[in-house]
Backbone bond lengths (Angstrom), bond angles and torsions (degrees), N, CA, C in turn:
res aa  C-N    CA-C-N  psi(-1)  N-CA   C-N-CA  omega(-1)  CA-C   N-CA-C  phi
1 X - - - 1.470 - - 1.518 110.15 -
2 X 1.402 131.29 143.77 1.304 137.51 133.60 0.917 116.26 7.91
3 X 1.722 150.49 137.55 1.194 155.02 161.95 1.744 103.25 -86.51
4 X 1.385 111.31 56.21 1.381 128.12 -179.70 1.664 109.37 83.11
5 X 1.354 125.45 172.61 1.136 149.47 -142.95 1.947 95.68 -75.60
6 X 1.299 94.26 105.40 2.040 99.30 174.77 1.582 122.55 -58.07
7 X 1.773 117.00 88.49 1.333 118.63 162.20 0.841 112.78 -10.61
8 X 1.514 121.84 147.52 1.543 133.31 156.32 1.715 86.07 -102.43
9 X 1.519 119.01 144.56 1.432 123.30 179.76 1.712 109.19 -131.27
10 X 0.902 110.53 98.44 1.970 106.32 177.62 0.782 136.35 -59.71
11 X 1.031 148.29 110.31 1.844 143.55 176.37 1.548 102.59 -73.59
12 X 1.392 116.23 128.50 1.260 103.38 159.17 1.493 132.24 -110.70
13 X 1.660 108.91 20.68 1.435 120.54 -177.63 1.423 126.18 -44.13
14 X 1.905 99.98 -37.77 1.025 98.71 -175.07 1.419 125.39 -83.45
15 X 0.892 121.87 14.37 1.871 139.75 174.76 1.416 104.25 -94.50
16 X 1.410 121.29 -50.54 1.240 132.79 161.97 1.656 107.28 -27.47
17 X 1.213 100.02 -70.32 1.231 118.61 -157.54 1.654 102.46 -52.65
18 X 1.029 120.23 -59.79 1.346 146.57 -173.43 1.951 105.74 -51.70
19 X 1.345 100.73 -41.43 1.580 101.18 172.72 1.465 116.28 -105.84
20 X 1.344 116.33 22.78 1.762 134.64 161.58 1.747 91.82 -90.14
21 X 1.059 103.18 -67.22 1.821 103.84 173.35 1.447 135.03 1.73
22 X 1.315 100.29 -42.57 1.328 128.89 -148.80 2.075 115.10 -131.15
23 X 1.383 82.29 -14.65 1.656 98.43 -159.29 1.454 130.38 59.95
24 X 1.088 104.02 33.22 2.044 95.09 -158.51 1.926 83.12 -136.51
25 X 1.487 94.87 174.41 1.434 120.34 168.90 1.298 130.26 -44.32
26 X 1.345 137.23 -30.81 1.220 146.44 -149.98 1.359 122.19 -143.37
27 X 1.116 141.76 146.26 1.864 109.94 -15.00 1.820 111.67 -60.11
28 X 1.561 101.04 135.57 0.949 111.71 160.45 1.627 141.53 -54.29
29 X 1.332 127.16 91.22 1.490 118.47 -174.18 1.891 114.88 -40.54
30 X 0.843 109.72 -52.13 1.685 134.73 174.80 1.470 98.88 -51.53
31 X 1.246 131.79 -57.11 1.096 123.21 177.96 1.629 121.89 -64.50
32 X 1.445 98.92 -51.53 1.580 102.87 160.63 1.077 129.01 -59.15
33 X 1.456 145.41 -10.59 1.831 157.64 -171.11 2.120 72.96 -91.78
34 X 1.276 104.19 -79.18 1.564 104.58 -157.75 1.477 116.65 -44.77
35 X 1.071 116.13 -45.88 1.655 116.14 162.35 1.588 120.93 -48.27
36 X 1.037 92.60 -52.87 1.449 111.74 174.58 1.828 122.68 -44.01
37 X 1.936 90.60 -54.58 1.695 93.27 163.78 1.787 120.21 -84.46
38 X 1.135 109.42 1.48 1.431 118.47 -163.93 1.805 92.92 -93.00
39 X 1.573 113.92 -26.01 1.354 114.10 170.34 1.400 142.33 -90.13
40 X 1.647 85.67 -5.02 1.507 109.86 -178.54 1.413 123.52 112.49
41 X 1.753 120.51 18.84 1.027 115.47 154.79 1.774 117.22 -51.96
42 X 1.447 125.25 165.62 1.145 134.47 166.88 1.796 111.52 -93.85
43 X 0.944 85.17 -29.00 1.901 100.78 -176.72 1.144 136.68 -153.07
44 X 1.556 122.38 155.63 1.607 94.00 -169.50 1.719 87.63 -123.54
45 X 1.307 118.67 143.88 1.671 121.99 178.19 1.681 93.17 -112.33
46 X 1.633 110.98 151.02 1.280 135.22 157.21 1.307 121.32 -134.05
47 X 1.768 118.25 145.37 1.906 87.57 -172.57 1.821 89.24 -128.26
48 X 1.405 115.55 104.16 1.463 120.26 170.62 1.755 103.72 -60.34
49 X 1.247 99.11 103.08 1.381 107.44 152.05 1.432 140.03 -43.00
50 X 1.107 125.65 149.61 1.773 104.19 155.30 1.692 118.35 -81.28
51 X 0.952 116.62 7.60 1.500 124.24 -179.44 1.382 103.71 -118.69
52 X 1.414 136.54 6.63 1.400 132.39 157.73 1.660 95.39 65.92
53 X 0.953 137.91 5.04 1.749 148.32 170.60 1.474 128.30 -2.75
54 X 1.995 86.73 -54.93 1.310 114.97 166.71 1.385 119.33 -145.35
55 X 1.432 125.70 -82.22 1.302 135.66 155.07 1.173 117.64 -29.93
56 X 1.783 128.70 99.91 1.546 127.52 171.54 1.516 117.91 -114.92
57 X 1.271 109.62 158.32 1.460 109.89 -178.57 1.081 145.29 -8.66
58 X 1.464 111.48 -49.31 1.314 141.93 171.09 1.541 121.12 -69.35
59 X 1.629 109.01 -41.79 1.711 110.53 156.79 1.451 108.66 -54.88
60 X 1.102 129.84 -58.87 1.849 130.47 172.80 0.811 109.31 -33.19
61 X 1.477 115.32 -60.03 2.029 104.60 -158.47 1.954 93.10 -76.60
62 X 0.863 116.04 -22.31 1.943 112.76 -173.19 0.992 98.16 -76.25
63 X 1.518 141.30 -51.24 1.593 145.89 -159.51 1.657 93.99 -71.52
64 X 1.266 110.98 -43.26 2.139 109.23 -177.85 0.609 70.30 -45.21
65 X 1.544 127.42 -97.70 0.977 137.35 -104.97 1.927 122.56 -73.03
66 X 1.134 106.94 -15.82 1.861 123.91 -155.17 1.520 99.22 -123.59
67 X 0.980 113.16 -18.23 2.220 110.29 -175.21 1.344 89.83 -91.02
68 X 1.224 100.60 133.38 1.175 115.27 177.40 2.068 118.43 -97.54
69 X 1.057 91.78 -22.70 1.290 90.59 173.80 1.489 121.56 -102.34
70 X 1.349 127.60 -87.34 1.414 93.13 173.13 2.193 81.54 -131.89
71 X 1.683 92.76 161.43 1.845 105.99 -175.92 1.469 97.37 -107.55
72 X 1.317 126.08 131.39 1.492 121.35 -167.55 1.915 88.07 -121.54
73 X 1.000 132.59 105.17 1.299 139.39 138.46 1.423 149.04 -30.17
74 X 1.294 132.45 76.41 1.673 114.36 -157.36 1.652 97.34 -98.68
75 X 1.535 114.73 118.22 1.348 94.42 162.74 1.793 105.87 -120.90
76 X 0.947 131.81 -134.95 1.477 149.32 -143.29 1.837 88.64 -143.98
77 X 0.919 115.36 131.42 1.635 130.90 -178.61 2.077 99.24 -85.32
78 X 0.960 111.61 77.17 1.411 120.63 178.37 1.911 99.35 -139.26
79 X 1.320 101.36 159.65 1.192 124.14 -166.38 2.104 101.80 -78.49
80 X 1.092 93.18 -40.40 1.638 95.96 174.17 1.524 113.30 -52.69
81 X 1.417 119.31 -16.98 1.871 119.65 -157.46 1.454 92.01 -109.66
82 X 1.579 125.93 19.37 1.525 100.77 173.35 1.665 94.46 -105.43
83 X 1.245 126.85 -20.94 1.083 117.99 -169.74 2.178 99.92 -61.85
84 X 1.515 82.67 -44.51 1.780 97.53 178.35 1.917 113.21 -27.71
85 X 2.011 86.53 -59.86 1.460 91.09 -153.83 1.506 91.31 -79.14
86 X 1.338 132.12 -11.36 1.719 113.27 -167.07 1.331 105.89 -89.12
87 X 1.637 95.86 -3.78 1.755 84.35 -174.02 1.790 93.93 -108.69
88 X 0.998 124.97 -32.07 1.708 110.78 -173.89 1.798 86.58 -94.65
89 X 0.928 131.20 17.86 1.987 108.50 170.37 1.357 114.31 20.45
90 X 1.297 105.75 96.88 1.929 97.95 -176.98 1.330 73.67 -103.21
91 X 1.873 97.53 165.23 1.668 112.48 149.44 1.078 130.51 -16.50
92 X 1.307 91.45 -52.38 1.596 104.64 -154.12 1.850 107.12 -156.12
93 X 1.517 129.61 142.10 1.407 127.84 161.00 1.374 100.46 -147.46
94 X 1.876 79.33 133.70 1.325 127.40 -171.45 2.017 98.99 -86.04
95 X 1.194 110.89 94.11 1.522 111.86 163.45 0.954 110.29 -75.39
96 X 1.877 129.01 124.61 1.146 136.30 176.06 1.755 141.90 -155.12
97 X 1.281 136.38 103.57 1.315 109.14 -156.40 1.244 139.00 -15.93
98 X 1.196 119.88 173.30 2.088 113.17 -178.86 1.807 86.80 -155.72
99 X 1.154 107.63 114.70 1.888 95.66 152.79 1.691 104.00 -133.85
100 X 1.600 105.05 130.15 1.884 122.25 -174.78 1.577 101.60 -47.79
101 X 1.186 125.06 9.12 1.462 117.91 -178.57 1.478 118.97 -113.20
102 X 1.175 113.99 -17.10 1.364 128.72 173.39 1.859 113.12 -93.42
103 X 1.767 76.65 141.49 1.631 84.13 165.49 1.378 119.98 -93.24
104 X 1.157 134.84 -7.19 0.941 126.98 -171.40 1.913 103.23 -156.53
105 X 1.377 140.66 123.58 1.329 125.27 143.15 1.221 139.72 27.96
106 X 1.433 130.20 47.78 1.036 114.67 -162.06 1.951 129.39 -87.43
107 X 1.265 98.23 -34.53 1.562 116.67 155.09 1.781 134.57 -107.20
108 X 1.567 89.22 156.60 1.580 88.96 165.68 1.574 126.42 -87.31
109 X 1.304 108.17 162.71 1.715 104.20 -177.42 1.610 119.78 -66.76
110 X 1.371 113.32 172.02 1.718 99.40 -161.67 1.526 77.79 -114.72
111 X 1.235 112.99 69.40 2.039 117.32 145.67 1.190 96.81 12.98
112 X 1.650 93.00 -89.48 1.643 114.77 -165.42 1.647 115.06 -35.89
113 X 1.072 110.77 -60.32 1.541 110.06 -167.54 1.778 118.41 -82.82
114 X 1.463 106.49 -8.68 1.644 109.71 173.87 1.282 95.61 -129.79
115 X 1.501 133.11 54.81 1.365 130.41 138.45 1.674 124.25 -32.37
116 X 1.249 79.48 -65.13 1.892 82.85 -178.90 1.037 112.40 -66.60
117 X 1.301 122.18 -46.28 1.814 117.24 -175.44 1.366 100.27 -55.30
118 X 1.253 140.97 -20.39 1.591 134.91 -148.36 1.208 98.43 -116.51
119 X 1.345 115.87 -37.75 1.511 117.50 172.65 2.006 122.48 -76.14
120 X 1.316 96.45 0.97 1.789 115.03 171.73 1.503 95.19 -94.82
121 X 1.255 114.89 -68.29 1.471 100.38 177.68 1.716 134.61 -83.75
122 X 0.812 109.21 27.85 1.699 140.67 152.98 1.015 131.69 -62.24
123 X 1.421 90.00 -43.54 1.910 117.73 -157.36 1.320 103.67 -98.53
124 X 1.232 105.92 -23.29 2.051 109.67 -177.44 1.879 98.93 -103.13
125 X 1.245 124.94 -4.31 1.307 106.35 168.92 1.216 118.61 -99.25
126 X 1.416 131.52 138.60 1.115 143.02 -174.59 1.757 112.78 -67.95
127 X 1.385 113.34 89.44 1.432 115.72 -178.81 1.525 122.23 -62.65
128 X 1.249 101.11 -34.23 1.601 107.02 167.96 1.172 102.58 -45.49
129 X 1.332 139.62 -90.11 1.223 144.51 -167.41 1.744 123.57 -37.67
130 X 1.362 90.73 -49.39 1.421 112.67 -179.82 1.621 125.43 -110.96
131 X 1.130 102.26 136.44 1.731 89.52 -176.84 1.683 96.40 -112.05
132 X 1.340 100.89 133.38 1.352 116.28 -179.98 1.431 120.86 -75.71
133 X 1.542 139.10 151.66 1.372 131.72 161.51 1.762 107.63 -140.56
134 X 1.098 108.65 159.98 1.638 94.55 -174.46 1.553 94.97 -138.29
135 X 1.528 108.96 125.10 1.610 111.93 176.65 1.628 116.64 -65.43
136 X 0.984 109.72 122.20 1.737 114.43 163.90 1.463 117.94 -157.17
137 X 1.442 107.87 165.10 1.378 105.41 177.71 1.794 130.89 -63.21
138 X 1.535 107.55 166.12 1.888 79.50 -160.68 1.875 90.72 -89.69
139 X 1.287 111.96 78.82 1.238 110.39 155.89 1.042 130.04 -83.59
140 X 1.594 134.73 -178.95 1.501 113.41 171.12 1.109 113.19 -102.55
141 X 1.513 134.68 -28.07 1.498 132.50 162.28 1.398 124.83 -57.86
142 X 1.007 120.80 -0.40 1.423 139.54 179.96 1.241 118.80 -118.50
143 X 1.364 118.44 -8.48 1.456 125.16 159.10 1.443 109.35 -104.47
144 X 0.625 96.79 -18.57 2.454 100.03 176.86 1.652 81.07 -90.45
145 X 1.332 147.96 -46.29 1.227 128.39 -174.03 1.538 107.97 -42.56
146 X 1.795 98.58 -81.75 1.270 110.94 161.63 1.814 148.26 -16.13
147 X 1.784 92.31 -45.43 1.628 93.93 149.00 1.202 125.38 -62.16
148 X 1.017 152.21 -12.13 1.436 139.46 -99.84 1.896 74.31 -144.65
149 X 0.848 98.78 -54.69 1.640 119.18 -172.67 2.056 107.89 -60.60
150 X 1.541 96.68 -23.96 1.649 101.02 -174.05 1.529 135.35 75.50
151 X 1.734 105.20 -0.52 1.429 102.96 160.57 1.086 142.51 -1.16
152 X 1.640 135.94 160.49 1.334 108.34 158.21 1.751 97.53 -107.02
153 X 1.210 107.88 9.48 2.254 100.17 179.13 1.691 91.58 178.98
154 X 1.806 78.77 161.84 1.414 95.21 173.72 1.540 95.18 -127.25
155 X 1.748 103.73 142.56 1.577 112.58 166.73 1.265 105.07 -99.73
156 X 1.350 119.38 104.93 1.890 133.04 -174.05 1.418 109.34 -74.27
157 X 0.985 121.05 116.62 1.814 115.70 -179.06 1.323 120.44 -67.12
158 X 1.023 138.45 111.13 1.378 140.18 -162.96 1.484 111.07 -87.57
159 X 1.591 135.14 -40.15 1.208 161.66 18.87 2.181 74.22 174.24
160 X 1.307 98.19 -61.52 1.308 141.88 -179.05 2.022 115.46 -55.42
161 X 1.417 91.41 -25.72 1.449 87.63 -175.63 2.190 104.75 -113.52
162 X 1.088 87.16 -13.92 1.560 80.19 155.83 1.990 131.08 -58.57
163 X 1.132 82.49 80.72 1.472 105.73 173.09 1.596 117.48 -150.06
164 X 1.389 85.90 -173.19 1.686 93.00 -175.03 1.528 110.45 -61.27
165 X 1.331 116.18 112.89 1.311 136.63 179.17 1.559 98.79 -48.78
166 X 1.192 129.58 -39.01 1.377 116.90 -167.94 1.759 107.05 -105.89
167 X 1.469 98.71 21.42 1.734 103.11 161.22 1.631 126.40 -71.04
168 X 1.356 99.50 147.41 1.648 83.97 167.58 1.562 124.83 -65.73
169 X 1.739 101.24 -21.13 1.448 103.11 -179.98 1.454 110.36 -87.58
170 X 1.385 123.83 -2.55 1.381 112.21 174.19 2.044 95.76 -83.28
171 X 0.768 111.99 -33.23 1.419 125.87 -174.31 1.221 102.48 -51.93
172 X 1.192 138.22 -84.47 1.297 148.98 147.53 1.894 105.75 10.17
173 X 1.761 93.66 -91.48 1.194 105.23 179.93 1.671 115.33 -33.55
174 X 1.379 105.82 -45.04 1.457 116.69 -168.98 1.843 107.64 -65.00
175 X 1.266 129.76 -9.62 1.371 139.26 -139.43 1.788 85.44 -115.13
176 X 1.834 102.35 -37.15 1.309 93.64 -155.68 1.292 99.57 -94.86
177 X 1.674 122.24 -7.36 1.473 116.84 -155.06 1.826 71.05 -98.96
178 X 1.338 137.01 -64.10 1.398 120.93 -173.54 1.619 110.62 -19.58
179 X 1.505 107.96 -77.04 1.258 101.62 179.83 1.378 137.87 -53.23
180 X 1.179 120.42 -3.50 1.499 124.70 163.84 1.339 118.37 -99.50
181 X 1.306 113.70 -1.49 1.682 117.04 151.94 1.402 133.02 -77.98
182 X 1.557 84.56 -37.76 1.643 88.78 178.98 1.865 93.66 -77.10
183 X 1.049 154.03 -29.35 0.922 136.78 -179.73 1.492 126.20 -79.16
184 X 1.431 107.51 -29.65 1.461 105.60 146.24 1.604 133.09 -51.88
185 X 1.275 106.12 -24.34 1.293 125.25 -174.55 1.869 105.46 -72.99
186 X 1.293 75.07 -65.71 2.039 87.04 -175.87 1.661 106.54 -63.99
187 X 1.694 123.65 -20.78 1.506 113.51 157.80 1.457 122.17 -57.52
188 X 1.959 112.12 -34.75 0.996 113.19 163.41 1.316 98.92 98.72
189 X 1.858 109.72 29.35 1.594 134.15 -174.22 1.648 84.84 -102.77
190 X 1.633 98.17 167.54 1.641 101.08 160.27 1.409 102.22 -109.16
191 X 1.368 113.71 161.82 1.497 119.40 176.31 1.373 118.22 -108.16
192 X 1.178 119.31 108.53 1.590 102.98 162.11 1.806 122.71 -115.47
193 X 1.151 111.16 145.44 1.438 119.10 -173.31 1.502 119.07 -87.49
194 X 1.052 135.66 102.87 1.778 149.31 -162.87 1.318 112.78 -116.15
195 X 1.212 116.45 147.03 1.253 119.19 144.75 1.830 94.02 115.71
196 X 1.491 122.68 98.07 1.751 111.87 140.03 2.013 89.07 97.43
197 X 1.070 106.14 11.89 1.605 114.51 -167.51 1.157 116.19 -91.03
198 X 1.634 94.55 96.87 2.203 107.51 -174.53 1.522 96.21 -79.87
199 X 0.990 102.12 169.75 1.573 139.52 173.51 1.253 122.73 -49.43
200 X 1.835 118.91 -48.72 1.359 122.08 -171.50 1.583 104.71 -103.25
201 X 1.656 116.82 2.99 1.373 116.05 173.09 1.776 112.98 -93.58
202 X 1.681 108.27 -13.55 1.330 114.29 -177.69 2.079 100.82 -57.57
203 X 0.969 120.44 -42.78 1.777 104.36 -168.31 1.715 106.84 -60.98
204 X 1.520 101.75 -41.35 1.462 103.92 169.00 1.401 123.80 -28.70
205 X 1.541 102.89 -82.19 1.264 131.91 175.95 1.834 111.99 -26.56
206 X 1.231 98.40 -51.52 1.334 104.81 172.80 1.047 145.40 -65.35
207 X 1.448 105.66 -12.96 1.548 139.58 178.69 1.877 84.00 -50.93
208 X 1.524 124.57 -49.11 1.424 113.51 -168.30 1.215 94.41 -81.48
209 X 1.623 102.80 148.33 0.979 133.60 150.14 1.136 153.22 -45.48
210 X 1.559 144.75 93.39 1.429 132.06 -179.43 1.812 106.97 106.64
211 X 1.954 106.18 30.06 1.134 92.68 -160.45 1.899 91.08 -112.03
212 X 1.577 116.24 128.40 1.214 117.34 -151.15 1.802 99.85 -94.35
213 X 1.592 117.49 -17.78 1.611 89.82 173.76 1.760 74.02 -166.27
214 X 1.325 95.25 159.67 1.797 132.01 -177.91 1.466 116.74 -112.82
215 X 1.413 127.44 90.91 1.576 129.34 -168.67 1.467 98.43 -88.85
216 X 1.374 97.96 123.35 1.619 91.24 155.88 1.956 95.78 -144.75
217 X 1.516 87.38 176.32 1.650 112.62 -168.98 1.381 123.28 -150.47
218 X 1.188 140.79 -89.56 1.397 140.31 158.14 1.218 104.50 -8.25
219 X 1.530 107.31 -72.61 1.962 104.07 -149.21 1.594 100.68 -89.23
220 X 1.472 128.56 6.19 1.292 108.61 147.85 1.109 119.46 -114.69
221 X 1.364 145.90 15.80 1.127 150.84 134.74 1.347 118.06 -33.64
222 X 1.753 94.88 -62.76 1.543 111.56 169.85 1.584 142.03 -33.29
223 X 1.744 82.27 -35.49 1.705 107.91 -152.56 2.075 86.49 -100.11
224 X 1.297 83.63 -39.06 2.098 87.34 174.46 1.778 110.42 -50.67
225 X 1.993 105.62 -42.40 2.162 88.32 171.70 0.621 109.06 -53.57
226 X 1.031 134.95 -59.54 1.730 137.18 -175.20 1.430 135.51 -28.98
227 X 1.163 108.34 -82.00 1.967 127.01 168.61 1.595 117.32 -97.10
228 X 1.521 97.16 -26.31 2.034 92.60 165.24 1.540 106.80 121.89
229 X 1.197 147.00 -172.44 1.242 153.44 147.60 1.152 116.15 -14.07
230 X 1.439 114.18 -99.34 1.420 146.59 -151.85 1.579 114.68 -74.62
231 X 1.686 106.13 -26.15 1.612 109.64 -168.38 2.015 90.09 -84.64
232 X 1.669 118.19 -43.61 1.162 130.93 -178.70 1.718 109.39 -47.90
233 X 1.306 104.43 -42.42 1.681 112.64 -159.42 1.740 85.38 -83.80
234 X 1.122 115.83 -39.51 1.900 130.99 174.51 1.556 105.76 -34.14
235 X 1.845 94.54 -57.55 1.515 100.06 -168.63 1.295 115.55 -65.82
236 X 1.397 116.36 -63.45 1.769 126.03 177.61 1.709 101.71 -46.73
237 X 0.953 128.50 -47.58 1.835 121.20 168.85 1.395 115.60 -41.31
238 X 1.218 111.87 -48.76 1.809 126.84 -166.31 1.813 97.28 -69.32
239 X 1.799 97.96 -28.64 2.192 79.23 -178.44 1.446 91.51 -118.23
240 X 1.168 128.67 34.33 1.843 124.01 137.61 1.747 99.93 -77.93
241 X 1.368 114.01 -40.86 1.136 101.99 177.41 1.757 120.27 -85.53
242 X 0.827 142.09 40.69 1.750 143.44 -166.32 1.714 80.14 -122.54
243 X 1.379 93.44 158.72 1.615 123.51 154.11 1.626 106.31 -115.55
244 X 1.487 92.34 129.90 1.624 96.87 -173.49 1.931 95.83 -92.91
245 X 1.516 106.41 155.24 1.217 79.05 179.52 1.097 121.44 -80.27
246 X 1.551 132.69 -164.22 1.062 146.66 131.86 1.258 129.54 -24.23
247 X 2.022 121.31 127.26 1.136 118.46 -162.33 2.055 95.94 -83.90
């Protein structure tokens, strides 16, 4: 079973994004996170860039401050973002690559190879306050990295397994992301699954075990022009709850 009931977690970048466009106020990210938890999100995610893109300062300190359930933080694993997180204390920060060429997240961090760098800035953030997670792929050398370091979760990039559920390569993928849950599990990390995460792949996903929250952004953002807030945040809830079938 589940290590209790799988968050739904919101990104609200892409609203951000949409009123950078334009330069002006609207749509409001802040307004969209609050609707969002007012409908039954579990969480609201933002990812401050180093290029200020979309998400800026001022969305951070409003989102602490106004989500009521839990504020998930994504920044860039650099030495400049501890002063950030010790002074706004989110819930929670999401350590995670950043490259100026991408639109969107595309990998996890290499644990393995910036141990030390990660374990310097580790050491200056206040964990009490904040509970840490570090994005990477659900490998297994990269999750024994990650223990090693004492986290409290890893956000596993899924990004990669969005495909045809009844592929052999989703199969595969699906074999390897199981096993890097349960090993997050037995570190005694939480797992959450990020990155590119539609709606009708959430029952799948769930098929693993022990997986504590499901981020998505784009495709319910998307699905919010459409029918609005609350019916969108409605829908992605309704397939946390589905059983997908059997492969």
């Amino acid at each position: 079973m589940n290590a209790g009931p799988c968050k739904l977690i919101v990104s609200v970048d892409q609203v951000a994004l949409l009123r950078a466009s334009r330069n002006g106020r609207d749509p409001d990210p802040i307004h969209f996170a609050l609707q969002a938890e007012f409908a039954g999100a579990e969480g609201i995610r933002a990812h401050l860039r180093i290029d200020r893109r979309h998400i800026v300062e001022e969305d951070v300190e409003l989102l602490n401050r106004l989500v009521k359930t839990q504020f998930y933080l994504q920044v860039s694993p650099h030495q400049d973002i501890i002063h950030l997180v010790n002074g706004v204390r989110p819930h929670n920060a999401i350590l995670a690559p950043e490259r100026r060429e991408e639109k969107a997240t595309e990998t996890g961090l290499d644990v393995a190879l910036l141990s030390r760098e990660l374990n310097g800035i580790l050491r200056n953030i206040d964990m009490n306050q904040t509970k840490v997670f570090l994005l990477v792929e659900p490998h297994l050398d990269q999750i024994k990295a990650a223990a090693k370091l004492k986290v409290h979760g890893l956000a596993l990039n899924v990004r990669d397994l969005m495909v045809d559920p009844q592929s052999v390569v989703f199969q595969k993928k699906f074999e390897t992301l199981r096993d890097g849950v349960r090993l997050c599990r037995k570190y005694g990390m939480e797992a959450h699954l990020i990155n590119g995460i539609q709606a009708p792949w959430i029952p799948y996903l769930l098929r693993v075990q022990g997986v504590s929250g499901i981020h998505v952004g784009h495709p319910l953002v998307a699905h919010a022009l459409q029918v609005g807030v609350g019916p969108a945040v409605a829908w992605f809830r309704d397939h946390l709850a589905r059983q997908a079938p059997e492969a």
